[in-house]
C-alpha angles and dihedrals in degrees: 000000000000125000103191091336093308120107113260144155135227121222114205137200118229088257089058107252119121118270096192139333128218124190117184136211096223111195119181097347092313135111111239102161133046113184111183136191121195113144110109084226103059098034079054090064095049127096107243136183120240110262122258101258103226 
């Protein structure tokens, strides 16, 4: 997935609400930047996309 453009990835609790987010700065093929999100609250404020279901 995307975060802003960037590659990322969602993490999920079982109840469906997301656990943390990472988006990534990504320069000749190497990841030089790792932003995270973690706090409820603020995960709370972000757009998301609804979880794969498995």
């Amino acid at each position: 997935m995307t975060v802003n453009g960037r590659p990322g990835v969602i993490s999920w609790n079982e109840d469906g609400a997301p656990l943390s987010l990472l988006a990534f700065i990504v320069a000749d093929g190497l990841i030089t930047e790792i932003t995270a999100v973690v706090e409820p609250a603020e995960l709370a404020l972000l757009p998301m996309p609804l979880p794969d279901p498995m």
